[in-house]
N, C-alpha and C positions, 0 to 999 in steps of 0.2 A: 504494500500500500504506500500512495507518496505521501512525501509529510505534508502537501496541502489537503489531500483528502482526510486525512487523519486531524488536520487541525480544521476542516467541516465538518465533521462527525464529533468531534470534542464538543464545537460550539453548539448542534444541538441536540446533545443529550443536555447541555448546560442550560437550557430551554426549556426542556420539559418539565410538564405541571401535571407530579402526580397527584395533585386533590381535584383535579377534572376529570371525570369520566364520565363517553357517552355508552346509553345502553340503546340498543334499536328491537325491540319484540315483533317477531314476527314480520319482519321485511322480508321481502318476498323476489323483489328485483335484485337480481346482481348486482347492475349499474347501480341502484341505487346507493345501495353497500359498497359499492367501491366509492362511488362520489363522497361519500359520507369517512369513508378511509382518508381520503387527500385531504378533506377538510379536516379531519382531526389532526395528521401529519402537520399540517400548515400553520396551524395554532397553538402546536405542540403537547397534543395529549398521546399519551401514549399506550393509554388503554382503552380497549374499545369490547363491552358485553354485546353478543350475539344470544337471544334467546329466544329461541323459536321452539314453539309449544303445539303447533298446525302440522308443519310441514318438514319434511329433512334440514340442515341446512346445507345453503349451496356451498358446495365446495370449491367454486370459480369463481373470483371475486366482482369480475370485467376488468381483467390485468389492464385493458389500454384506458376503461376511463379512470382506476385508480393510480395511474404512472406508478403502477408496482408500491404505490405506500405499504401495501399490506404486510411487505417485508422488514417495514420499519416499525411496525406495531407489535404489541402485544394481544392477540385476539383470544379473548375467554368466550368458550361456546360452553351453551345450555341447553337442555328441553325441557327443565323442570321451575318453576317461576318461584318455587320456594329455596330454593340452592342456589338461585343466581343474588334472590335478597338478602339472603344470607351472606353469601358474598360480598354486597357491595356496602350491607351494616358495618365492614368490616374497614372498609377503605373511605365511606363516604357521609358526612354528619347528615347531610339535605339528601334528600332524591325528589326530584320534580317529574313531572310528568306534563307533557306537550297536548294540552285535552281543554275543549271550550266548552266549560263548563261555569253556572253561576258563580263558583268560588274561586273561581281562576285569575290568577293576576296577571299583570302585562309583565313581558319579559324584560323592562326595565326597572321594574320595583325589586328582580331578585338581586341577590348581594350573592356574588361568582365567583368573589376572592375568597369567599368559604369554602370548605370542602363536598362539592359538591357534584351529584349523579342525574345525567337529564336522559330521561328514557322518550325515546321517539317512536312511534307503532306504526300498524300496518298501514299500506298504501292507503288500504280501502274503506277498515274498519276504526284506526286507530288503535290507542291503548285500549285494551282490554280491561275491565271491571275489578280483575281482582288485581292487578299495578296500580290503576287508581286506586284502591282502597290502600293498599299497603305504602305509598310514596305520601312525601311529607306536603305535599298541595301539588294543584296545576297552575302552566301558564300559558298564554298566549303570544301570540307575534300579533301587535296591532297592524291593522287593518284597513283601509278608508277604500276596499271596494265590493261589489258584490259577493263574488266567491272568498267562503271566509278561511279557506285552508291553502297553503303552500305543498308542492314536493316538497316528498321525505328528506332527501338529500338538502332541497331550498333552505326548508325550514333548521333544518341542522348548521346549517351555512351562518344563517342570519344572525343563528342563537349562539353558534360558538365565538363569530365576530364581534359580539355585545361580551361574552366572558372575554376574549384575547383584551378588546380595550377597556374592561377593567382593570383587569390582570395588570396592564402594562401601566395604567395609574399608578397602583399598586404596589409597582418596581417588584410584578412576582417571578418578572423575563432579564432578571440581573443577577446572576449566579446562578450556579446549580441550585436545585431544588429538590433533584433524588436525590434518597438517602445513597452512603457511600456504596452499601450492597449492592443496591437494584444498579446503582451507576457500573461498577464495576460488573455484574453479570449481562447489563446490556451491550456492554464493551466487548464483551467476550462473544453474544450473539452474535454482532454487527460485525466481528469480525477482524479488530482491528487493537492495538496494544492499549490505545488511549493516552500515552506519554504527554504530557502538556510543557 
């Protein structure tokens, strides 16, 4: 590896923001799952829950709309909607949920620099009943036209560009932010010594 590739790869693991994590239930499009891969990449999360409870999950991400981020992630898969909460109790204080609903807030009232899990659902039906029940509230992406919903992927877009310019308020994109472990076993996935 050269040492300029090794000193872009240093700067972003140095970037990643493990109290972000997106969950997606039940997505069903590849593309859309990749699209939603490049955007987490982008913003620098680096974990991403897949839990699909309907149907397999796809084991092909759409390599060309994801520019291969999927290699750059840490991808948790699921089938079971109590193992994945349980999981993410583990990593994450908040879990919101993307659903328009009476008690749903706008997705500028959330506070991002917390540690915090935004699950996204299906194409067609949304989140499903019992994530809404178990997530710490919903929220929305305001709106000013007819159709009140965004693509999966739009919508992930929107909401992670609202936490990145927190975040970067926040000065949470100045230094490493993994612990030394995760730093170091990512280093070692990705393939490269890390030397700074």
């Amino acid at each position: 590896m050269t040492p300029e590739r090794n000193i872009r790869l240093t700067e972003v693991l140095n970037r990643r923001q493990p109290d972000l994590t997106v969950v997606l239930e039940n997505v069903t499009d590849p593309h859309n799952i990749a699209a939603v891969m490049r955007t987490c990449d982008a913003v620098g999360i680096q974990d991403i829950f897949i839990l699909n409870t309907i149907i397999p999950i796809p084991k092909k991400w759409g390599s060309k709309t994801s520019s291969s981020a999927a290699k750059w992630l840490t991808i948790h898969e699921f089938t079971d909607a109590e193992a994945c909460f349980t999981a993410l109790r583990k990593r994450s204080d908040r879990i919101y949920t993307t659903h328009l609903g009476s008690g749903s807030k706008s997705l500028y009232e959330l506070d991002l620099t917390l540690s915090v899990a935004l699950i996204f659902g299906n194409e067609h039906s949304g989140i499903s009943g019992e994530l809404i029940e178990r997530s710490d509230g919903n929220f929305i992406i305001p709106q000013a036209g007819i159709i009140k919903s965004l693509n999966i992927s739009v919508a992930c877009a929107v909401t992670l560009y609202e936490a990145y310019r927190q975040k970067t308020l926040a000065g949470h994109y100045q230094g490493s932010r993994l612990p030394a472990e995760r730093l170091s076993e990512l280093k070692d996935q990705w393939g490269f010594n890390g030397e700074e």
